[in-house]
C-alpha positions in Angstrom: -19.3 -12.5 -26.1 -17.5 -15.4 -27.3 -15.6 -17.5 -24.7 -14.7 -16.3 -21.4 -11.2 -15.3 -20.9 -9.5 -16.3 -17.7 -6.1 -15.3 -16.2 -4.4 -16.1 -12.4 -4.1 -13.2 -10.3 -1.8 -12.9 -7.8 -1.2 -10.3 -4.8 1.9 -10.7 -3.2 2.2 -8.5 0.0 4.1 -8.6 3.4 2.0 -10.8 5.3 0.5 -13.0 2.6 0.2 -13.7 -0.8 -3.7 -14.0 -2.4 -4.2 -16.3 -5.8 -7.3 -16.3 -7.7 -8.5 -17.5 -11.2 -10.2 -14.5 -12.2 -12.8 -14.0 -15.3 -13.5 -10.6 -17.7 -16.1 -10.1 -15.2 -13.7 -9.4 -12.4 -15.6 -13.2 -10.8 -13.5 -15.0 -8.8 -13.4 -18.7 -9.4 -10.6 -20.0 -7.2 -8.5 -18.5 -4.3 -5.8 -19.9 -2.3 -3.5 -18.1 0.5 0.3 -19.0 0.9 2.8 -17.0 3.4 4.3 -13.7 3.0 5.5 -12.8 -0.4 7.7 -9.3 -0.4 10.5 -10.7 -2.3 12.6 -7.4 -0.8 12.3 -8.8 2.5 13.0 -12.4 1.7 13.1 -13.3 -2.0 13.5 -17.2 -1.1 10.6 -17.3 0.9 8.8 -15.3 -1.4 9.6 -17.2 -4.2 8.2 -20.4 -2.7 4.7 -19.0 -1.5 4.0 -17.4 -4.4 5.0 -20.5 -6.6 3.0 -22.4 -4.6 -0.1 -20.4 -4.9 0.1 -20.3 -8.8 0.5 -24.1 -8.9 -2.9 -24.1 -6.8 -4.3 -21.9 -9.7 -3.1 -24.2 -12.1 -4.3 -27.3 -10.4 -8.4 -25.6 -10.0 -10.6 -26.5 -12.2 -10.2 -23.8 -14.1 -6.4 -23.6 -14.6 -6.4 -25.2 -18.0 -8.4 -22.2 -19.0 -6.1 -19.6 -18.0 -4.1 -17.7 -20.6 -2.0 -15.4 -18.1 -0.4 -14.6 -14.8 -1.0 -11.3 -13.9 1.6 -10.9 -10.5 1.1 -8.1 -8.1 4.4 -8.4 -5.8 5.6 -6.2 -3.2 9.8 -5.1 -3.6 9.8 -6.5 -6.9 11.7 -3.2 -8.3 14.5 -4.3 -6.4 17.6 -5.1 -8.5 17.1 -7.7 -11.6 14.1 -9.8 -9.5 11.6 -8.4 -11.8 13.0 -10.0 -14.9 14.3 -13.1 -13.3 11.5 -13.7 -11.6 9.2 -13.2 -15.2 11.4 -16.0 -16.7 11.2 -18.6 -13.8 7.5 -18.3 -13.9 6.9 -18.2 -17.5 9.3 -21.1 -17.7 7.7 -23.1 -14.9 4.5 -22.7 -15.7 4.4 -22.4 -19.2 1.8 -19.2 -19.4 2.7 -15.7 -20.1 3.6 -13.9 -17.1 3.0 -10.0 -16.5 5.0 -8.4 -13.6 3.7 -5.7 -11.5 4.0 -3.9 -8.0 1.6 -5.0 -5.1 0.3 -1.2 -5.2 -0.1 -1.4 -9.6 -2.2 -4.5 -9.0 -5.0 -3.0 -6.5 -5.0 0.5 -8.4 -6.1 -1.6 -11.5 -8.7 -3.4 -9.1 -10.5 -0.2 -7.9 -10.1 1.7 -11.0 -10.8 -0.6 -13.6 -10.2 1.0 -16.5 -10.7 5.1 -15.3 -8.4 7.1 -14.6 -7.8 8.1 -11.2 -5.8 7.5 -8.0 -5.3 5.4 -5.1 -3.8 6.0 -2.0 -2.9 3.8 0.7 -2.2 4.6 3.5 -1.7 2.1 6.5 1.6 1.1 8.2 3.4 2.4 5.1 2.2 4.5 2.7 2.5 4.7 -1.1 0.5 6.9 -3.4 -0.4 5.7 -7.3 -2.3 6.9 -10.3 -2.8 6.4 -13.8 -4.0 8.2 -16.9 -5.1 5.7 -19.9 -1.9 3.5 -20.3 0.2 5.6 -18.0 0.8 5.0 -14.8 3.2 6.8 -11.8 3.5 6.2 -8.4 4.8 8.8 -5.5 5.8 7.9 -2.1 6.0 4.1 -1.3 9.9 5.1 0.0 9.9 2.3 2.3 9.9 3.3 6.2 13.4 4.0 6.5 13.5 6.6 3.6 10.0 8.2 4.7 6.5 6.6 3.9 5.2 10.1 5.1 1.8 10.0 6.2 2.2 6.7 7.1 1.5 4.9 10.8 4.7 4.2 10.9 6.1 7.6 10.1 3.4 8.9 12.6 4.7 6.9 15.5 8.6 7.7 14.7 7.5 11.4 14.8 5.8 10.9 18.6 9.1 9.0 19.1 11.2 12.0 18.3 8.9 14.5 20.1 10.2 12.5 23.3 13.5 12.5 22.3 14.0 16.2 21.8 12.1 16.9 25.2 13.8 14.6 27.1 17.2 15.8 25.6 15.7 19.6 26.6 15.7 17.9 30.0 12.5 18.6 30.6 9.0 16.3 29.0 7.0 19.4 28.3 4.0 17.9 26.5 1.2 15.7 27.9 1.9 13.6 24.7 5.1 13.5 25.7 4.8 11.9 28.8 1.8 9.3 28.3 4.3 7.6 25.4 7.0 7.6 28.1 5.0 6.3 30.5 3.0 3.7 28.4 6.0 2.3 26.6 8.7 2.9 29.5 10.9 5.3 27.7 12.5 7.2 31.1 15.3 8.5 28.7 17.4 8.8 25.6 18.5 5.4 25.8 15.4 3.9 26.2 13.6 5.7 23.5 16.8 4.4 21.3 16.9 1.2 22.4 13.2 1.0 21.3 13.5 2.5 18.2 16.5 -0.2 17.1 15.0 -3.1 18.8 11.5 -2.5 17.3 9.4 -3.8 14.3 8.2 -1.7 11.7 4.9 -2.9 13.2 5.3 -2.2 16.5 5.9 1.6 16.1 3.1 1.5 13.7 0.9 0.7 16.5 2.1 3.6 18.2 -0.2 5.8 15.6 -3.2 4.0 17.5 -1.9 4.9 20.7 -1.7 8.6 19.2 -5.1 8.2 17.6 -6.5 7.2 21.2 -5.3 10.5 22.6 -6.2 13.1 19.3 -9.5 13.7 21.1 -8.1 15.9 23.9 -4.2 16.5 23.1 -4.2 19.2 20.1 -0.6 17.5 20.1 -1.7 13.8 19.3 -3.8 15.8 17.1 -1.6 17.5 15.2 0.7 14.6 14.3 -3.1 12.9 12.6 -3.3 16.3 10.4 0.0 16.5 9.6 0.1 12.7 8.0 -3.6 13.8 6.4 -1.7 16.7 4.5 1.3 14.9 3.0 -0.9 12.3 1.9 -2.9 15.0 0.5 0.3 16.8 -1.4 1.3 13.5 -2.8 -1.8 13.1 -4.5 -1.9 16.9 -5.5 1.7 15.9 -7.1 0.1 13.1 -8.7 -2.4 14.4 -10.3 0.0 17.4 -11.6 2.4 14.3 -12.8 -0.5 12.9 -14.6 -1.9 16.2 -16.1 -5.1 15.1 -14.6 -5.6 18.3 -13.0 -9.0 19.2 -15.2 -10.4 16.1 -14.8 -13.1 14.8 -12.2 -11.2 11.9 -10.9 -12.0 9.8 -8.1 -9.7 9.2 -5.5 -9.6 6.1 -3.8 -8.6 5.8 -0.1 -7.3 2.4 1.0 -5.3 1.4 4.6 -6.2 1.9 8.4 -5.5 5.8 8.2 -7.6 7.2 5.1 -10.4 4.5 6.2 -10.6 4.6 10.1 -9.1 7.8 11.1 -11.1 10.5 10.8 -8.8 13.2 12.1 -6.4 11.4 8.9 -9.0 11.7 6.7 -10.7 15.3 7.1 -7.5 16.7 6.5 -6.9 14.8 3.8 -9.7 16.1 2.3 -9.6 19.5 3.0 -6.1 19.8 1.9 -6.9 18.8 -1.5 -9.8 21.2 -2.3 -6.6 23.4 -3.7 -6.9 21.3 -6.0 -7.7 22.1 -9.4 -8.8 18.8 -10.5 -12.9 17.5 -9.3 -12.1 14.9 -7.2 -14.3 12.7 -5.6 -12.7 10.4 -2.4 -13.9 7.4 -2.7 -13.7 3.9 -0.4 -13.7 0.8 -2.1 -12.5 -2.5 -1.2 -11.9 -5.2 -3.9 -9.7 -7.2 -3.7 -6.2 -6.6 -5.5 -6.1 -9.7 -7.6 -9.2 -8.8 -9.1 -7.5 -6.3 -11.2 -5.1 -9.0 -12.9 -7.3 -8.7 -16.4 -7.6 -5.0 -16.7 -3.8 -4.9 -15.9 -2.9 -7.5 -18.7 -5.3 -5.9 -21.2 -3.9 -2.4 -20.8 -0.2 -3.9 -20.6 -1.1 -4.5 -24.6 -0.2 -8.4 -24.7 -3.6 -9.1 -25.9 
């Protein structure tokens, strides 16, 4: 085998950001957790906590060993970040950097080097998939252009239910009324007020409240099936994009809704049997950075 090759891995998401050293073996040797790292949200911020965790890398054991940086960051489309940000830490840090999307980094975790796709699906949504070298992504809009099939979109959708019954003047469904009576919504205002004063969080956690309630509202239900089919015509999209569709492909399901919700997750599943391609759904949980070496081998810098 020769020596062991070893790069840093780094997942930068909304809520934190994840270094590793990583091995060929996908081993981790070192991790380290800093603060939130979207740089759309805050790029400063970002900037800082993912610099920090790479010097942590560096400063292991094993950071003499490392050949590359392998980032995963959430936003990093936005504008010129991506090749700003590949020059500051190339420059800093003297290593080779490759830059990649949050979403890139964990489908080259699960996936390895298959072809297939992953979808996530948790308080937003984003659906991503690659053939060989190729690699295309639908959905991942961000919540205020759609993240269907999202908890997010879910709870803005039981949010505008209310509204439209409460602006027919009269709250006809039971789903209706338990989210006006659970959040206080009495009217339009309030259910507006709520909307603009929220988190993206906080109306996610509406899609539990809905969850809660599928058993015995065919309403609550509905709103479940609904997200399990975009979800599922995204991927059938996908897999069209990709010409995968006479392949056996796995398809991995990641996030709160594809894992935990079954109501999500059957229709999911059944919606995609019009699919031409074999697809297997699969759940596996590694850990996004662990994809930093499959990612920098098929990015062809080696």
């Amino acid at each position: 085998m020769g020596e062991k090759m070893y790069v840093i891995g780094l997942d930068a998401g909304g809520t934190k950001t994840h270094g590793a050293v990583i091995d060929q073996d996908q081993n981790i040797h070192f991790s380290i957790e800093t603060g939130p790292g979207n740089v759309a949200v805050d790029s400063e911020k970002a900037k800082e906590h993912i610099m920090a965790a790479i010097q942590a890398c560096i400063q292991s054991k094993y950071g003499s060993l490392c050949k590359a940086i392998v980032l995963g960051i959430a936003g990093i489309e936005k504008g010129h970040l991506k090749s700003e940000f590949k020059t500051l830490v190339e420059q800093h840090f003297q290593l080779p950097a490759l830059m990649l999307n949050d979403a890139e980094l964990a489908l080259y975790a699960v996936l390895e080097e298959e072809n297939g796709v992953l979808a996530i699906a948790g308080t937003g949504s984003v659906l991503i998939g690659k053939k060989h070298a190729t690699i295309k992504m639908v959905g991942g809009w961000g919540h205020l252009l759609g993240d269907e099939g999202s908890a997010y979109h879910i709870g803005i959708q039981a949010l505008k239910q209310l509204a439209s019954e409460i602006e027919q003047g009269t709250i006809q469904t039971k789903l209706a009324e338990a989210l006006a009576a659970q959040y206080q919504l009495p009217d339009a205002s309030a259910v507006k007020e709520f909307v603009y004063s929220s988190t993206k969080k906080e109306i996610a956690d509406i899609a539990l409240f809905v969850y809660r309630r599928a058993q015995d509202d065919t309403d609550a239900k509905k709103l479940l099936e609904q997200a399990g089919e975009e979800l599922a015509q995204q991927a059938i999209r996908l897999v069209k994009q990709l010409e995968l569709e006479t392949s056996s492909i796995p398809i991995i399901v990641k996030g709160s809704l594809l894992e935990k919700n079954e109501f999500v997750r059957h229709h999911f599943a059944e919606k995609l049997k019009q699919c031409s391609a074999d697809i297997s759904i699969v759940c596996k949980n590694r850990p996004a950075v662990t994809g930093a070496l499959h990612a920098w081998k098929n990015s062809n810098h080696h």
